[in-house]
MIDOVO-451013 format. One record per atom (N, C-alpha, C, O): residue number from 0; atom name; x, y, z; residue in one letter. Coordinates in nm, 3 decimals, padded with zeros to 5 digits. Atoms other than C-alpha are relative to their C-alpha. Layout:
<sites>
<NUM; "CA"; <X; Y; Z>; "a">
...
</sites>
This chain:
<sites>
<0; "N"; <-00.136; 00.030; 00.039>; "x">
<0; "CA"; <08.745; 05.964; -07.506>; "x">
<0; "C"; <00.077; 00.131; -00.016>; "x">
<0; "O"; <00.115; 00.164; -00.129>; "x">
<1; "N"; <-00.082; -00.109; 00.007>; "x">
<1; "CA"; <08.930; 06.278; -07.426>; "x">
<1; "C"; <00.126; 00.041; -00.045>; "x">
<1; "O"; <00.092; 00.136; -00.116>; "x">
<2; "N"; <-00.116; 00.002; 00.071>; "x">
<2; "CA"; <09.286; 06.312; -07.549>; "x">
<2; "C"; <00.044; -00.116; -00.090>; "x">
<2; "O"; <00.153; -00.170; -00.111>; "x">
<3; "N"; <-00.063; 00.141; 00.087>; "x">
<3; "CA"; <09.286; 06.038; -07.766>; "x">
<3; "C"; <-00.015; 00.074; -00.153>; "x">
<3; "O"; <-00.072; 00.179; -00.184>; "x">
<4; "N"; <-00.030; 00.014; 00.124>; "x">
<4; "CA"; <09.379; 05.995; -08.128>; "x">
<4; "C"; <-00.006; -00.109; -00.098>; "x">
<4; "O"; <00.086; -00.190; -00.104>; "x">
<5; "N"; <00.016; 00.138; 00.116>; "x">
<5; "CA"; <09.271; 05.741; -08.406>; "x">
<5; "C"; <00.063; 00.048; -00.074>; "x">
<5; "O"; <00.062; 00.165; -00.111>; "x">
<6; "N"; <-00.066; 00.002; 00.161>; "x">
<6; "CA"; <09.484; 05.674; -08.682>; "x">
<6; "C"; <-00.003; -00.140; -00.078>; "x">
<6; "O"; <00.054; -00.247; -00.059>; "x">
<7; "N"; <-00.001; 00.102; 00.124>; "x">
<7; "CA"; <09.386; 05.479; -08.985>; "x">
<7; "C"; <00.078; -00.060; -00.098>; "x">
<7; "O"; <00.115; 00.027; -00.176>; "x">
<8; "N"; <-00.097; 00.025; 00.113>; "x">
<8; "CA"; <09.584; 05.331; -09.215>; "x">
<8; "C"; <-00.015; -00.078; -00.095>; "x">
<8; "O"; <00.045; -00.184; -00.073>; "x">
<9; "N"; <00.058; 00.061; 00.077>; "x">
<9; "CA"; <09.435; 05.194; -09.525>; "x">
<9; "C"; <00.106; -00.059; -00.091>; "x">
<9; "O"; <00.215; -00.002; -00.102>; "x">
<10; "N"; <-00.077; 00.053; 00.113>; "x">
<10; "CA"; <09.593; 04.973; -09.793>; "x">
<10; "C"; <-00.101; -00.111; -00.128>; "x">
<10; "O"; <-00.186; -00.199; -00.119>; "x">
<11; "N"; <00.056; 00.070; 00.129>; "x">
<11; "CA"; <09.483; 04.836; -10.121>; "x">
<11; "C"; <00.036; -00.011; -00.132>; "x">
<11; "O"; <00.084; 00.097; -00.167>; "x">
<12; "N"; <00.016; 00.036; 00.129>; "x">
<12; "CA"; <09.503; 04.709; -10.474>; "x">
<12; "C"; <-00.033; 00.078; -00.114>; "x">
<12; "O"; <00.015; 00.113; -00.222>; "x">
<13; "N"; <00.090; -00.101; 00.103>; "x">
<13; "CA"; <09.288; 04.899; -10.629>; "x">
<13; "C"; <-00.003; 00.152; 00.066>; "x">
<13; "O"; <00.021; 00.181; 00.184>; "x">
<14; "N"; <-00.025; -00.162; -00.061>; "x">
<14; "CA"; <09.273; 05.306; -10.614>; "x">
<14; "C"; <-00.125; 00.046; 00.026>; "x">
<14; "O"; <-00.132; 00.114; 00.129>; "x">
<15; "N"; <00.177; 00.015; 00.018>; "x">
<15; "CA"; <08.879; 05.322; -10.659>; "x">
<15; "C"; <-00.057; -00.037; 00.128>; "x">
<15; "O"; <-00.142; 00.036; 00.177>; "x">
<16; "N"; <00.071; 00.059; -00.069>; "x">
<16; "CA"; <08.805; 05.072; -10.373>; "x">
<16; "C"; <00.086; 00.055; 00.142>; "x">
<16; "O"; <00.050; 00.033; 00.258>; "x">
<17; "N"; <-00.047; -00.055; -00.177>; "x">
<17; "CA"; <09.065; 05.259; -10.096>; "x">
<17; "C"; <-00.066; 00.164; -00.014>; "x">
<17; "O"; <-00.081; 00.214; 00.098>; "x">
<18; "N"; <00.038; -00.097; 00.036>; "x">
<18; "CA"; <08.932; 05.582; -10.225>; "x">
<18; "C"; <-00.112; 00.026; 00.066>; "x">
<18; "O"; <-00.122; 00.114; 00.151>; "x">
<19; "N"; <00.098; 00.030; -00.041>; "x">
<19; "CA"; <08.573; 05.454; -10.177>; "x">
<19; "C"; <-00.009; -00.009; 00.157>; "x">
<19; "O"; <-00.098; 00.050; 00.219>; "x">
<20; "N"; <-00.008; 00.040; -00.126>; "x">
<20; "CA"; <08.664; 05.331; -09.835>; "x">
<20; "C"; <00.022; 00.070; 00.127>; "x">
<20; "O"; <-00.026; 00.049; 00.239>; "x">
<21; "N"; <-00.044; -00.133; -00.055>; "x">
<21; "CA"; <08.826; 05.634; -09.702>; "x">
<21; "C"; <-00.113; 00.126; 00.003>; "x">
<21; "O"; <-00.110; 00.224; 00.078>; "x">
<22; "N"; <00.093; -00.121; 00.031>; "x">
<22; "CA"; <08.521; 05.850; -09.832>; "x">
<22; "C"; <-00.098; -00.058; 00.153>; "x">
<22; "O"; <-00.133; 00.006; 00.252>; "x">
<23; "N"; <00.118; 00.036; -00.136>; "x">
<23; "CA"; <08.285; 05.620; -09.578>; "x">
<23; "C"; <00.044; 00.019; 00.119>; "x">
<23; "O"; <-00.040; 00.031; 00.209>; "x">
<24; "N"; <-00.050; -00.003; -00.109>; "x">
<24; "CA"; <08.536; 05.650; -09.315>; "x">
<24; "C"; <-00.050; 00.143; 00.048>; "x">
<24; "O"; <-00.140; 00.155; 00.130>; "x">
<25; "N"; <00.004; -00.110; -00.004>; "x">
<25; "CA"; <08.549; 06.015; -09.322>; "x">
<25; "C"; <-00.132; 00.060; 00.032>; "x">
<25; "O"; <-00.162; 00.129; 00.130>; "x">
<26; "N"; <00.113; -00.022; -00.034>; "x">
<26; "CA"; <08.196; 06.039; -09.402>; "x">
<26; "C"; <-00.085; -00.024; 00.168>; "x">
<26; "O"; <-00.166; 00.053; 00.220>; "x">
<27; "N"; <00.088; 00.032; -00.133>; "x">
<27; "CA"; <08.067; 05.872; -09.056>; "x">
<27; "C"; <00.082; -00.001; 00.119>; "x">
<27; "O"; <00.038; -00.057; 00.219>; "x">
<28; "N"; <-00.048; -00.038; -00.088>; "x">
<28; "CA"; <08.332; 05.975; -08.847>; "x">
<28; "C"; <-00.091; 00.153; 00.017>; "x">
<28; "O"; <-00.170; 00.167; 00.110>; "x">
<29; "N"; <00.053; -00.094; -00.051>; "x">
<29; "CA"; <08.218; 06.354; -08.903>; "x">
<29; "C"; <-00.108; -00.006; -00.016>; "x">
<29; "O"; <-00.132; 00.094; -00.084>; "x">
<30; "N"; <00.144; -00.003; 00.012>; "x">
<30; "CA"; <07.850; 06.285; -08.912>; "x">
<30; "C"; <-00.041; -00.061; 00.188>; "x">
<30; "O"; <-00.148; -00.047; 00.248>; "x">
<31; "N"; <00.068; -00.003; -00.146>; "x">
<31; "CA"; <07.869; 06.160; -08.528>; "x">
<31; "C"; <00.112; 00.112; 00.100>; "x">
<31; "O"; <00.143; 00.099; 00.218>; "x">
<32; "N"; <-00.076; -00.141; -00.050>; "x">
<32; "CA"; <08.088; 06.488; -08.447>; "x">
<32; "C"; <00.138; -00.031; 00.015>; "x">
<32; "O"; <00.185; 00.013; 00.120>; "x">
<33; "N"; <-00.162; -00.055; -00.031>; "x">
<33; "CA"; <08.463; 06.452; -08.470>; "x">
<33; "C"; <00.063; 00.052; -00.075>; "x">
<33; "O"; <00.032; 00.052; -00.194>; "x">
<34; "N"; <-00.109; -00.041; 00.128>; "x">
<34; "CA"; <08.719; 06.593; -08.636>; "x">
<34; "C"; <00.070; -00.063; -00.080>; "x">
<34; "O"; <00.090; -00.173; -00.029>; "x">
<35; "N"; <-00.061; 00.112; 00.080>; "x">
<35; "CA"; <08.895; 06.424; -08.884>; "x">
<35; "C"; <00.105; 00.069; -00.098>; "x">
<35; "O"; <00.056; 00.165; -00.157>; "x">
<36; "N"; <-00.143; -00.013; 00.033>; "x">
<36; "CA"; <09.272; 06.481; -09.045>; "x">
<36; "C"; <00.001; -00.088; -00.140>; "x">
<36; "O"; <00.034; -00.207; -00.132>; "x">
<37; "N"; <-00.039; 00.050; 00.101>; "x">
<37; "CA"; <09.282; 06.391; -09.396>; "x">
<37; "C"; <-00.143; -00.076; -00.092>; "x">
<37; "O"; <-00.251; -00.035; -00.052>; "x">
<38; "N"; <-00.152; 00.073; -00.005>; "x">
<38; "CA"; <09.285; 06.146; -09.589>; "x">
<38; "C"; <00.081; 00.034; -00.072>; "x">
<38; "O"; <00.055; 00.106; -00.168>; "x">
<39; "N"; <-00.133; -00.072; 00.037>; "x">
<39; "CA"; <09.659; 06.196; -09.661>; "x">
<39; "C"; <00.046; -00.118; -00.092>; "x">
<39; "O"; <00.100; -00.217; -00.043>; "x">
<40; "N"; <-00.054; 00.118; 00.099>; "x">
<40; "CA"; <09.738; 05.974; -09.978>; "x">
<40; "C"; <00.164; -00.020; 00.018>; "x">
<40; "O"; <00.225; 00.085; -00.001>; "x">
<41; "N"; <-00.078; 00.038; -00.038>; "x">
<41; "CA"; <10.047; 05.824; -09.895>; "x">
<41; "C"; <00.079; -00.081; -00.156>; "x">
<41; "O"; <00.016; -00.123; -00.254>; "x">
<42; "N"; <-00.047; 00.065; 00.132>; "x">
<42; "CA"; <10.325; 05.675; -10.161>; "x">
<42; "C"; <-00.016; -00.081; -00.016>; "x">
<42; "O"; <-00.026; -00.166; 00.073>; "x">
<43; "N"; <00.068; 00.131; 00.050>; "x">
<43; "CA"; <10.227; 05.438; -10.361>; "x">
<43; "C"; <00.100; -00.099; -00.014>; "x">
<43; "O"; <00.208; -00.064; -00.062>; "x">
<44; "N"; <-00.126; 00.128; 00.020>; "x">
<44; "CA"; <10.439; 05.116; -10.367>; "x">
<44; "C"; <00.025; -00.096; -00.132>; "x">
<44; "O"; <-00.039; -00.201; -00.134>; "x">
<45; "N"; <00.006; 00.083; 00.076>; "x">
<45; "CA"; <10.530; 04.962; -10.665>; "x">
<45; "C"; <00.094; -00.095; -00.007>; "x">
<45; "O"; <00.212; -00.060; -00.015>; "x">
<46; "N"; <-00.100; 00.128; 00.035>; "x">
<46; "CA"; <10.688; 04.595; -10.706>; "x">
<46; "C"; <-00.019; -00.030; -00.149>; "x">
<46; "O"; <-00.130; -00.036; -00.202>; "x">
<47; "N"; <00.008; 00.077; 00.143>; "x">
<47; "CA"; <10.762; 04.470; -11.051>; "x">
<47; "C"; <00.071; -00.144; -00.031>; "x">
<47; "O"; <00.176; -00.188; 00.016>; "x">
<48; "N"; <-00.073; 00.176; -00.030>; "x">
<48; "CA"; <10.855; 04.116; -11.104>; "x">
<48; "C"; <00.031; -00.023; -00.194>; "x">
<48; "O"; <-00.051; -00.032; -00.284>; "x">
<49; "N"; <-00.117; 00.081; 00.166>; "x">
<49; "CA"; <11.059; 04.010; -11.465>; "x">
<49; "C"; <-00.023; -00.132; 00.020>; "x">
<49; "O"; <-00.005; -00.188; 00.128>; "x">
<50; "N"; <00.017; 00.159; 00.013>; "x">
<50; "CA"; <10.973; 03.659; -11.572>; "x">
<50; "C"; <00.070; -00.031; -00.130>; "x">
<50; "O"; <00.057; 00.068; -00.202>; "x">
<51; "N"; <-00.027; 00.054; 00.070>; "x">
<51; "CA"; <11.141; 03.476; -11.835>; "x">
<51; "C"; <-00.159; -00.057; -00.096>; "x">
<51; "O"; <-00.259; -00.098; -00.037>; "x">
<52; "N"; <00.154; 00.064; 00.091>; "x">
<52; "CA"; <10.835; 03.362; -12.120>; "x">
<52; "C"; <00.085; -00.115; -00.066>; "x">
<52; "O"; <00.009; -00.211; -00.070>; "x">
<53; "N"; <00.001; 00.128; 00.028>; "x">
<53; "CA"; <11.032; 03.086; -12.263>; "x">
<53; "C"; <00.093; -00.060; 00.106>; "x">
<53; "O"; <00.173; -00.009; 00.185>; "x">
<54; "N"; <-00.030; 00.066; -00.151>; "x">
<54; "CA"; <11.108; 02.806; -12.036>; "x">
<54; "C"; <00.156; -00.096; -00.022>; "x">
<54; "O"; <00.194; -00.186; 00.051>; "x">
<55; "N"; <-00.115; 00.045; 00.016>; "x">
<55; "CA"; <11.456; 02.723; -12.209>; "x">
<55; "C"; <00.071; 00.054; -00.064>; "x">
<55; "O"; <00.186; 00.013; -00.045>; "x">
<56; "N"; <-00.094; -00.100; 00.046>; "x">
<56; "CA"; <11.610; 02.995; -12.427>; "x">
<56; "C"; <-00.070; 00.092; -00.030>; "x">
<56; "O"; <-00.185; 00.116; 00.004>; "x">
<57; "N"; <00.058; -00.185; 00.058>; "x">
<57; "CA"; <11.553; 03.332; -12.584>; "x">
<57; "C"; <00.012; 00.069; 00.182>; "x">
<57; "O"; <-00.096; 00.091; 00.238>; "x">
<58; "N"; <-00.031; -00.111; -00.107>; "x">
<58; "CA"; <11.689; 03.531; -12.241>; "x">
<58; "C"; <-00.041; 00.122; -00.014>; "x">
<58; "O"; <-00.065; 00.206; 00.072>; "x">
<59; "N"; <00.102; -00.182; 00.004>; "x">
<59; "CA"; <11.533; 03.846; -12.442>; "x">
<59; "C"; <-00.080; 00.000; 00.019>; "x">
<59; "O"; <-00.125; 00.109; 00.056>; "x">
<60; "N"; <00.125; -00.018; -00.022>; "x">
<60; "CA"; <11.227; 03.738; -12.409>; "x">
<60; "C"; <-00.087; 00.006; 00.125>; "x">
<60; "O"; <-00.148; -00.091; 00.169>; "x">
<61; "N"; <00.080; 00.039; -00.105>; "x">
<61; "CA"; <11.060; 03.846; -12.118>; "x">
<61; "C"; <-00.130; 00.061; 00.046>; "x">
<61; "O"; <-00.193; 00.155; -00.001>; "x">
<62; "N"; <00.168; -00.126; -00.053>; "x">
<62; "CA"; <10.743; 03.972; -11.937>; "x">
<62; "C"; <-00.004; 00.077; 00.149>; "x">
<62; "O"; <00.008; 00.004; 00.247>; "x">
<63; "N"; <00.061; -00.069; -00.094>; "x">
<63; "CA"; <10.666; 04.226; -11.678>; "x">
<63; "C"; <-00.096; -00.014; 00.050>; "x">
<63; "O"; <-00.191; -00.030; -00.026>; "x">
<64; "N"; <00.133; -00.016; -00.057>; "x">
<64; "CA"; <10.408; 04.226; -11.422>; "x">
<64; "C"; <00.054; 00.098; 00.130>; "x">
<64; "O"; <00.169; 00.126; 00.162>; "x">
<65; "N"; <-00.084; -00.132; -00.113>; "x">
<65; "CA"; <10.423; 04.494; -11.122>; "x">
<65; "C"; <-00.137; -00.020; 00.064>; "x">
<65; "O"; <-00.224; -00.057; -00.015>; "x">
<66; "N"; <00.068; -00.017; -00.102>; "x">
<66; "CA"; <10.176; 04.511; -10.806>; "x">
<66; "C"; <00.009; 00.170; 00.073>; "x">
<66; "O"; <00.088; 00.205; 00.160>; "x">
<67; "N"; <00.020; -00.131; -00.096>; "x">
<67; "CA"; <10.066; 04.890; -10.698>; "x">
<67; "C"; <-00.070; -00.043; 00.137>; "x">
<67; "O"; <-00.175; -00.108; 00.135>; "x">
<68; "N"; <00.062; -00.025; -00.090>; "x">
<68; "CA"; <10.005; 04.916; -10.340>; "x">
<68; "C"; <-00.080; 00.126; 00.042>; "x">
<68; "O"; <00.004; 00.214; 00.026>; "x">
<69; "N"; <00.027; -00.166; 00.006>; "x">
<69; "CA"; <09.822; 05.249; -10.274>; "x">
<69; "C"; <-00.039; -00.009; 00.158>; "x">
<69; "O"; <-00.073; -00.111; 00.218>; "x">
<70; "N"; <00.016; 00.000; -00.178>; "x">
<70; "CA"; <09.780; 05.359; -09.888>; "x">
<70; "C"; <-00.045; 00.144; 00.024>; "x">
<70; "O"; <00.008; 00.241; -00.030>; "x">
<71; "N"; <00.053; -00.133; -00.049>; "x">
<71; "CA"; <09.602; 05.640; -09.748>; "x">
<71; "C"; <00.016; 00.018; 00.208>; "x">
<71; "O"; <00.056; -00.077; 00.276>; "x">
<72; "N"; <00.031; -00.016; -00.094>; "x">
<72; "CA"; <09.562; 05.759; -09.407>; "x">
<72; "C"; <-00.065; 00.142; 00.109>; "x">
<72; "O"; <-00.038; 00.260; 00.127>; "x">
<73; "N"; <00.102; -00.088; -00.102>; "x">
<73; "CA"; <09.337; 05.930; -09.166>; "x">
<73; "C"; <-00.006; -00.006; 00.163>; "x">
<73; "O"; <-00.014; -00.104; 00.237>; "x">
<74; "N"; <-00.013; -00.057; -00.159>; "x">
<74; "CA"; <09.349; 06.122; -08.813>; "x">
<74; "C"; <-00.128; 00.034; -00.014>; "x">
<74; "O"; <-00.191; 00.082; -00.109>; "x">
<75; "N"; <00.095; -00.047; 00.002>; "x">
<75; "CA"; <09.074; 06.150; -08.644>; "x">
<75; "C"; <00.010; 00.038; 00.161>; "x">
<75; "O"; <00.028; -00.032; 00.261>; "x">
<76; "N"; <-00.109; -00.074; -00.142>; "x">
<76; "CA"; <09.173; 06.400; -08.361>; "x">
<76; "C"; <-00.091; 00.022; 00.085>; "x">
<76; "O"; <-00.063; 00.129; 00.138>; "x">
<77; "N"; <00.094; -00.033; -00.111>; "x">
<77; "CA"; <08.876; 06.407; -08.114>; "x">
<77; "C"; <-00.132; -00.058; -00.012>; "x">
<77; "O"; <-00.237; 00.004; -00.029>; "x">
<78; "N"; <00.077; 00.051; 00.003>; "x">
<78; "CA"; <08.691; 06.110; -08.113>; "x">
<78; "C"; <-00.160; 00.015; 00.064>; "x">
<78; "O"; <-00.164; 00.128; 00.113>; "x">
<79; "N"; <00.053; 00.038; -00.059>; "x">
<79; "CA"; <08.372; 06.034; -07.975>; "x">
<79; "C"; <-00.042; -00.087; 00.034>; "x">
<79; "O"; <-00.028; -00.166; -00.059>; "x">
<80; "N"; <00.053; 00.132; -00.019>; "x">
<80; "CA"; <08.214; 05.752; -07.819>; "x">
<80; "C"; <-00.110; -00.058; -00.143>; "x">
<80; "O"; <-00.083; -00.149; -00.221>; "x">
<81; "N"; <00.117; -00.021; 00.103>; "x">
<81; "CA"; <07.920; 05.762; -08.065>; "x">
<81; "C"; <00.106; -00.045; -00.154>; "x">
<81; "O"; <00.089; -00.138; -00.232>; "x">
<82; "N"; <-00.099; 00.027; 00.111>; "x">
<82; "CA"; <08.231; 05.795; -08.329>; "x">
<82; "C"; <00.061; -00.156; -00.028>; "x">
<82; "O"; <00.046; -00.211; -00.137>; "x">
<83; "N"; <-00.047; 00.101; -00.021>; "x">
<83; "CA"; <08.408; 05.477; -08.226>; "x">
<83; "C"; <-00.107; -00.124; -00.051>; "x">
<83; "O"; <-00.087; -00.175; -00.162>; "x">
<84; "N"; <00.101; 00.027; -00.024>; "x">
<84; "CA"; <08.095; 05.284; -08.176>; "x">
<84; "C"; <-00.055; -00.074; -00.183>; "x">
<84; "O"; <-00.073; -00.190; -00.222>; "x">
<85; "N"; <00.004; 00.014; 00.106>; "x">
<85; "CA"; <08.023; 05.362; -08.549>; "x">
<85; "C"; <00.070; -00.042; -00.134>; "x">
<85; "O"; <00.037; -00.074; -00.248>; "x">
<86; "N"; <-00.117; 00.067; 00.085>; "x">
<86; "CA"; <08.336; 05.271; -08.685>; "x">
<86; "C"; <00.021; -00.138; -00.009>; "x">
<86; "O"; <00.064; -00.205; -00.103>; "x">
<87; "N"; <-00.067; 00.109; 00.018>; "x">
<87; "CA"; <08.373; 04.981; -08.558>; "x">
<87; "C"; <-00.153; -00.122; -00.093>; "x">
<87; "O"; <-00.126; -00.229; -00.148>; "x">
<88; "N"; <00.086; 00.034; 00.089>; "x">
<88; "CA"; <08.005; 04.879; -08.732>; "x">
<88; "C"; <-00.002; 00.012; -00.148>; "x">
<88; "O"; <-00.076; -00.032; -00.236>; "x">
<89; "N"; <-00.005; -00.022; 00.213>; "x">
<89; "CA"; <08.132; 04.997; -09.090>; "x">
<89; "C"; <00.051; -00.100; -00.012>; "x">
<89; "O"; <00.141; -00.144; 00.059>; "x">
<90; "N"; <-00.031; 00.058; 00.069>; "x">
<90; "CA"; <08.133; 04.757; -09.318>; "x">
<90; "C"; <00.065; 00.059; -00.094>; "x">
<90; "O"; <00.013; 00.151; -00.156>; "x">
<91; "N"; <-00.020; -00.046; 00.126>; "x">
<91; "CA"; <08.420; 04.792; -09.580>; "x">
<91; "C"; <00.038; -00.053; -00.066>; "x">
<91; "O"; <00.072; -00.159; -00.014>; "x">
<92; "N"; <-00.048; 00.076; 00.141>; "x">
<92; "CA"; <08.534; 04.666; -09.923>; "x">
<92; "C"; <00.097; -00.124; 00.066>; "x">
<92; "O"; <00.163; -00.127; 00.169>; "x">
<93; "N"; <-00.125; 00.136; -00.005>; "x">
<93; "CA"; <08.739; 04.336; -09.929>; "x">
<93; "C"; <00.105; 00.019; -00.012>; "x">
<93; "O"; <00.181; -00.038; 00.066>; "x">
<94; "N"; <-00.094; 00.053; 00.000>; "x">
<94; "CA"; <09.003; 04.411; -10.066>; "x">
<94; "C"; <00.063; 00.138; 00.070>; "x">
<94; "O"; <00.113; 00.219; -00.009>; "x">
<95; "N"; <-00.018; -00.124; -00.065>; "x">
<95; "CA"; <09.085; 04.704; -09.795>; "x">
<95; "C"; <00.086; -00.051; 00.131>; "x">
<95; "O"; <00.020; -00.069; 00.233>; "x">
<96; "N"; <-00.026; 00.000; -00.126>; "x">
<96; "CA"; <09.353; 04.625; -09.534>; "x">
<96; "C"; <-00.035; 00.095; 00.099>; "x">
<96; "O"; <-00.014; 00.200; 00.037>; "x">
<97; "N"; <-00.002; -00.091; -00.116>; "x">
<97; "CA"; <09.292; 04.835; -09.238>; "x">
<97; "C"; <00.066; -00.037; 00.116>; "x">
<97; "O"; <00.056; -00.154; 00.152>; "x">
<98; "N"; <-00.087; -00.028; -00.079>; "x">
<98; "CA"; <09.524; 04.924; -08.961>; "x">
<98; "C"; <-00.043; 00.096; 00.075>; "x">
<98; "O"; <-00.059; 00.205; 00.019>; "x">
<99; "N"; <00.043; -00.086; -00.098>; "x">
<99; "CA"; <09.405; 05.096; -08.637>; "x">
<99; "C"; <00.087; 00.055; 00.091>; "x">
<99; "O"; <00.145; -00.039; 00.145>; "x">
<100; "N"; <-00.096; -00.012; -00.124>; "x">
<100; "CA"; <09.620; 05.250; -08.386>; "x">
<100; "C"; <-00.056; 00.094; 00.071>; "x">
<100; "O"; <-00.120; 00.177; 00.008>; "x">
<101; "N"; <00.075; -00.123; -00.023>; "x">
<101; "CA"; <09.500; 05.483; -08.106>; "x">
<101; "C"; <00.124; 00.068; 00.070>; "x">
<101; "O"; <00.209; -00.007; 00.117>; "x">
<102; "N"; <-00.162; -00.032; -00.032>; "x">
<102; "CA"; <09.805; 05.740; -07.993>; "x">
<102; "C"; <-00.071; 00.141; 00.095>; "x">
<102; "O"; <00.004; 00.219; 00.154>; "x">
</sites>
């Protein structure tokens, strides 16, 4: 795979389990010889959602909840077959979107 380029793009819930996920990536990309670009922690996304807690007055009363997205991503600039091969055999965490692109 000569001029090619993988790029990863992880997303998750938790910071622990994209963390984790990114370490195995990394790990068994350069263990069957390529180079590898990162990973480059990327901004974290936060949504927060306002709910009302009573279900007919008191307008002061309300509750917060918020959803972090956290996203990383990794180049891996000079694949190999052997590399590929092995990637696409990793098993990773559940709650780990992954996003492949090759450029």
């Amino acid at each position: 795979m000569s001029n090619q380029r993988i790029r990863i793009r992880l997303k998750a819930f938790d910071h622990r389990l994209i963390d984790q996920s990114t370490a195995e990536i990394v790990e068994t990309a350069k263990r069957t010889g390529a180079q590898v670009r990162g990973p480059i922690p990327l901004p974290t996304r936060f949504e927060r959602f306002t709910v009302l807690t009573s279900p007919h007055v008191n307008k002061d009363a309300r509750d917060q909840y918020e959803i972090r997205t956290h996203k990383r991503l990794i180049d891996i600039v000079e694949p190999t077959d052997k590399t590929v091969d092995a990637l696409m055999r990793l098993d990773l965490a559940a709650g780990v979107d992954v996003q492949i692109s090759l450029g």
